[in-house]
Each structure stands twice: as structure tokens, then as C-alpha cells.
C-alpha positions as CSV (number, residue, x, y, z in Angstrom):
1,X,10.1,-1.0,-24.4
2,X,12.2,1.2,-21.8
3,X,12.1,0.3,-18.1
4,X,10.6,2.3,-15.8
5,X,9.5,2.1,-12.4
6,X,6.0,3.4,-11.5
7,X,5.1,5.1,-8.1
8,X,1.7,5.1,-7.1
9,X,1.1,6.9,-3.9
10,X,-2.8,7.9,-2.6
11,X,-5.5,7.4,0.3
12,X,-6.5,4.3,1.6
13,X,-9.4,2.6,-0.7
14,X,-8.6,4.4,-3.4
15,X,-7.9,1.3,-5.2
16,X,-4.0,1.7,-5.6
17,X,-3.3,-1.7,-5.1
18,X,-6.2,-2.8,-8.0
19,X,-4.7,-0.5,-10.5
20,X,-0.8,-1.5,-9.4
21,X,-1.0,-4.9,-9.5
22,X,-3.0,-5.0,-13.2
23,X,-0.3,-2.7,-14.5
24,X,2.5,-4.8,-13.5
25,X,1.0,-8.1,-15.1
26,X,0.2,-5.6,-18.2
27,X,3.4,-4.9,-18.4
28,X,5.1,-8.0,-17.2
29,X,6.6,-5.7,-14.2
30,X,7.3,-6.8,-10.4
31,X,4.1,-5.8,-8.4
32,X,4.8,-4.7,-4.8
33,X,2.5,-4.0,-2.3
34,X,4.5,-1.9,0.6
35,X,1.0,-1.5,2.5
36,X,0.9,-5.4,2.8
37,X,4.6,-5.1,4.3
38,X,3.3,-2.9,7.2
39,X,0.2,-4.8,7.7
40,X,2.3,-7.7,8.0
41,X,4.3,-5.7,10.9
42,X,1.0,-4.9,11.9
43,X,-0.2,-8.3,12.5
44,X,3.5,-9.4,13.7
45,X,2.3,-7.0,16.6
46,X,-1.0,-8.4,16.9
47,X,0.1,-11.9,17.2
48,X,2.5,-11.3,20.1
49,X,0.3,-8.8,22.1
50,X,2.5,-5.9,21.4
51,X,0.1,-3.9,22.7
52,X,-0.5,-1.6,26.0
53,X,-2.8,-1.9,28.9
54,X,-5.4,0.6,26.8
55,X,-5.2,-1.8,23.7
56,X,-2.5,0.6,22.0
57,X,0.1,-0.5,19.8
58,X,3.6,-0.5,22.2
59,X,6.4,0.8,19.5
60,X,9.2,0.2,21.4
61,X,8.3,-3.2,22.0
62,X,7.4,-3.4,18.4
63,X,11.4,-1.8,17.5
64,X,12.7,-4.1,20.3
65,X,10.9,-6.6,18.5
66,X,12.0,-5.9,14.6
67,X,15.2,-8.5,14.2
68,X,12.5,-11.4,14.7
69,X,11.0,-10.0,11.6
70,X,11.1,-11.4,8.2
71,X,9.4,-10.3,5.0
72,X,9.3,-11.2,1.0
73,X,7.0,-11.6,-1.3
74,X,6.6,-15.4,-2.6
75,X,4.1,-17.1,-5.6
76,X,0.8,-17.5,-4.7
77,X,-1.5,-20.0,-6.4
78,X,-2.4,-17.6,-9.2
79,X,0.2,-17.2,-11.7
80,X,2.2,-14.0,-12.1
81,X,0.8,-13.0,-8.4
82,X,2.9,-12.8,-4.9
83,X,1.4,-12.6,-1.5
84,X,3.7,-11.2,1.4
85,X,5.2,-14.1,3.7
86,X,5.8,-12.9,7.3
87,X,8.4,-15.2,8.8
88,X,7.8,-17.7,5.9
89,X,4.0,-18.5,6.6
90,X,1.8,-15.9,3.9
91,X,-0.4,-14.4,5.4
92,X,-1.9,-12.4,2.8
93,X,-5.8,-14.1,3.9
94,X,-5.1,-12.2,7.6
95,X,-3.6,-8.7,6.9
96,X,-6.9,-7.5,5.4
97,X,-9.1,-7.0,8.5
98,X,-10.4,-4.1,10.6
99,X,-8.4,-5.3,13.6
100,X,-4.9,-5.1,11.9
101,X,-6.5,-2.2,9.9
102,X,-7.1,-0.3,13.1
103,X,-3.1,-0.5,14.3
104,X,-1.3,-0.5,10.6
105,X,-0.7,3.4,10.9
106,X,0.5,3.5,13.8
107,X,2.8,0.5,13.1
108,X,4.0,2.6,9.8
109,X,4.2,5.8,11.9
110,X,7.5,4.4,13.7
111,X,10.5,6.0,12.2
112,X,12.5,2.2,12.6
113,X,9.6,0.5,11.1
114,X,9.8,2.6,7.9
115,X,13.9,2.8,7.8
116,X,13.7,-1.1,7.6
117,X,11.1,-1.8,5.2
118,X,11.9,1.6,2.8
119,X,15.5,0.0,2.4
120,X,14.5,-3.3,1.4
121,X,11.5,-1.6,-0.9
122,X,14.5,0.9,-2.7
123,X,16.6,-2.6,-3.4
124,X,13.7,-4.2,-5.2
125,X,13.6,-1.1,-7.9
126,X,17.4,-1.2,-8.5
127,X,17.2,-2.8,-11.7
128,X,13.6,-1.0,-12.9
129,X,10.5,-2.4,-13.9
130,X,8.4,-2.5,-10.7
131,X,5.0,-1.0,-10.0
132,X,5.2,-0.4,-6.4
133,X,1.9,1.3,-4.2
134,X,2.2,3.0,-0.7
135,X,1.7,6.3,1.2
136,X,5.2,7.3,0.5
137,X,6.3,5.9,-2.8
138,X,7.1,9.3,-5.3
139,X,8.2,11.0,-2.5
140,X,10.7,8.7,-0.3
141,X,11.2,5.2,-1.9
142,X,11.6,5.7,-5.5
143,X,12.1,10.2,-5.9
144,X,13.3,9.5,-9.4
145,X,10.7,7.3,-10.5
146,X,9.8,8.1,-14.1
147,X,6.0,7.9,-13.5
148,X,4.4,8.7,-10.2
149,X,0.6,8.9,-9.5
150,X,-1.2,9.9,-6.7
151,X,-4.9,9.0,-6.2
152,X,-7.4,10.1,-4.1
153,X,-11.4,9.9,-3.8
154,X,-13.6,11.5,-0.8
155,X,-13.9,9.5,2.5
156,X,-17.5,8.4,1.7
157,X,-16.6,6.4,-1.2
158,X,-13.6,4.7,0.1
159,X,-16.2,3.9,3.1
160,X,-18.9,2.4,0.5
161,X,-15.7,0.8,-1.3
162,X,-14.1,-0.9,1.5
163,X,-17.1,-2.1,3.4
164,X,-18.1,-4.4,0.5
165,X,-14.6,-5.4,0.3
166,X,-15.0,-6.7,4.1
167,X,-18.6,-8.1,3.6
168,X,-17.4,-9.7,0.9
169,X,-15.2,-11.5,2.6
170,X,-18.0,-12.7,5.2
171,X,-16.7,-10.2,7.7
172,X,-19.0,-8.5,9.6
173,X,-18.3,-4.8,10.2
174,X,-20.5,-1.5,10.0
175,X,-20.3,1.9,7.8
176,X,-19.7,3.7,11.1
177,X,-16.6,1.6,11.7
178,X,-15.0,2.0,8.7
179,X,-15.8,5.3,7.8
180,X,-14.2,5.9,11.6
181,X,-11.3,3.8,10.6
182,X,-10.3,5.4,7.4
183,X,-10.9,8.9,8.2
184,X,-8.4,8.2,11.5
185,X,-5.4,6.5,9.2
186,X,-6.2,9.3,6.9
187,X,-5.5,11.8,9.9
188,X,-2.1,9.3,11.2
189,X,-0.9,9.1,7.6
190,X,-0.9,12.5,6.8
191,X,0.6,14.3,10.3
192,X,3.5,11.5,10.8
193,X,6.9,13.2,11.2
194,X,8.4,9.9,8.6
195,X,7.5,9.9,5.4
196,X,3.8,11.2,6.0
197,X,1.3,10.8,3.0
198,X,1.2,13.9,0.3
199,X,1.5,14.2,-3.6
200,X,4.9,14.4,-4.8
201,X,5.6,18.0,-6.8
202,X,6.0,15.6,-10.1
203,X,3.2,13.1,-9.9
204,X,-0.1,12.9,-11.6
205,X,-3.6,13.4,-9.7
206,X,-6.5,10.9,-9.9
207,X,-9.8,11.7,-8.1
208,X,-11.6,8.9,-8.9
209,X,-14.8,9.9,-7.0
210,X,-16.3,10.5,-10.6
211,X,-13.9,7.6,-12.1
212,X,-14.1,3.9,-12.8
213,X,-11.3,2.4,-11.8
214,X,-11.6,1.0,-15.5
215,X,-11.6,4.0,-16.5
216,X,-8.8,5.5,-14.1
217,X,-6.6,2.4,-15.4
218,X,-7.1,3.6,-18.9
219,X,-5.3,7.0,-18.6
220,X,-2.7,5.8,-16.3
221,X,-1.9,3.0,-19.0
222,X,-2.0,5.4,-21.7
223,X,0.4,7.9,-19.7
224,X,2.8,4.4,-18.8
225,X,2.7,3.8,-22.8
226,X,4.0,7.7,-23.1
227,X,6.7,6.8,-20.6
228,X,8.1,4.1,-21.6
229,X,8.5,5.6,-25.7
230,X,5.6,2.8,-26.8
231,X,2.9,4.8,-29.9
232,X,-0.1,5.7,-27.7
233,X,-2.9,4.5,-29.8
């Protein structure tokens, strides 16, 4: 089977990551989550009040601030899956909540931010074979990936979709907030002068608001088996 890497670029909720990381264990690809990296900055910030008088993140603090911090992706305690280590501690059980939700678009806004982590995300797809999800995948990090998709769904559903994710997880948040939340990193993601979120000329659409993600994952596969010269059964 020919190597190829895999862009997958969308809104947030969409279920990128779902889809990303089950292709990449399909496959028996490298699975890389570049919206845990910035959360990870994200919660860097949070950690060491990097943050103004009004509760805003402070970016150049936060730039001032970037040689104190490391990132990579190390084994988690489920086989085949990595969890993003911020100055070697993972912290993949605290990137997830509204709080570092509320300041991770900003954080990815900063033109420094993305210049650090889009280098080190370009050197992990040198040799192929990676499935990597973000807001600026097909269009900055990997241009000439062979397969790029771009999924999207209306802000309702992402709302009903992420809230259980949170509740899930015991936390207790309302519709109101998240709706809020995702409709402002919509807004941040798609203005920012550096790399801002849109569909690159080449990739594939998904509006999933009338899809599984079952049945989105099945005719992305089926378009990776196309890709990568395998008989589409």
C-alpha cells in the first residue's frame, strides 16, 4: 500500500479527531492531534496566569514565554494511542475543558505560536503515513498532502455533540456556554491573519449534520483505499 499523508481540516466538534485517530490505527498510520498541541499552549498559559487584568490571554507573555515549552506526543495506556506531554507530564485528562477551551484560539491566533508548532507538525510528515487533524492542515502544514478533507456540521449540533462530551466527563457546563463558546472560536478561527480556518481548493467536503460519523468514516476510508492504489471493494 502507498504512503500517503491525510489532512483533515474542519470546525470544532465536527468529530475530526474521532475519524483521524480510527484512520490512522486502520491504517497503521501516525495519528496527530495539532489541536491538543495548542491546547497544551493553552493550558501552559493557564497554569502560569498568562493572563491580563480582564482575564485575557497576554500573547506577549505567552511568546516571551515559548522556549519554556515542550511538546511530543508519548504512549498512553492504550495500545497504538499517544496523548500530548507538555513539558513531559501528559496532560491529555486537562486540555479538554471549557476553561482552556475558552483561550485555545486565541492562544492559536499568535503568529509565533503557530510558526513553532507548524514546524515541528511539517517534520513529523517527512517520511508519510500520518493522519494529522487541525484548522489549518490542507492548507499550511501538509499543501501537498495526497488526501485532504474538510468537515463541517451547523453550530447546533456541534453544541448537542460537545456538551455530552463535557457531561460525560462529569463536568458541569450549560448549552448556552458552549453553544457561546463554539460559535466565538468559530468566529477567531476563521478571521485570524495566520493560517485562519477554510477548505483547501483540493480537499473533500463532509457536512455531517445529516451523517453518522460511521457513516462519514465509511466514505472517507473508501476515498483513503482510492488513494493509496488499494481495490475499493
Amino acid at each position: 500500500m502507498t504512503k500517503i499523508n491525510i489532512a483533515i481540516d474542519g470546525y470544532s466538534s465536527t468529530g475530526k479527531s474521532t475519524v483521524a485517530r480510527r484512520l490512522a490505527k486502520e491504517l497503521g498510520y501516525l495519528y496527530v492531534d495539532t489541536g491538543a498541541m495548542y491546547r497544551a499552549v493553552a493550558l501552559f498559559a493557564l497554569r502560569n496566569n498568562l493572563l491580563d487584568e480582564e482575564g485575557e490571554l497576554d500573547g506577549p507573555a505567552l511568546v516571551d514565554a515559548l522556549p519554556q515549552i515542550s511538546l511530543r506526543f508519548v504512549p498512553s495506556d492504550k495500545p497504538g494511542v499517544f496523548e500530548i506531554a507538555l513539558n513531559g507530564e501528559s496532560v491529555e485528562q486537562h486540555i479538554r475543558n471549557l476553561e482552556v477551551s475558552s483561550i485555545v484560539s486565541p492562544v492559536a491566533a499568535i503568529g509565533e505560536v503557530r510558526e513553532l508548532l507548524v514546524r515541528q507538525q511539517q517534520q513529523m510528515g517527512v517520511e508519510k503515513g500520518v493522519v494529522m487533524d487541525g484548522r489549518d492542515i490542507g492548507t499550511v502544514v501538509f499543501p501537498d498532502a495526497e488526501l485532504k478533507i474538510f468537515m463541517t456540521a451547523s453550530a447546533e449540533k456541534r453544541t448537542r455533540r460537545r456538551l455530552e462530551e463535557l457531561q460525560g466527563k462529569g463536568q458541569e457546563v450549560t448549552y448556552e456556554e458552549v453553544y457561546n463558546n463554539i460559535v466565538e472560536r468559530d468566529r477567531i478561527d476563521s478571521s485570524r491573519a495566520v493560517g485562519p480556518l477554510r477548505k483547501a481548493e483540493d480537499a473533500l467536503a463532509y457536512d455531517n449534520d445529516n451523517l453518522t460519523l460511521e457513516e462519514q468514516y465509511q466514505l472517507i476510508y473508501q476515498e483513503v483505499l482510492r488513494r493509496t492504489e488499494v481495490e475499493v471493494k
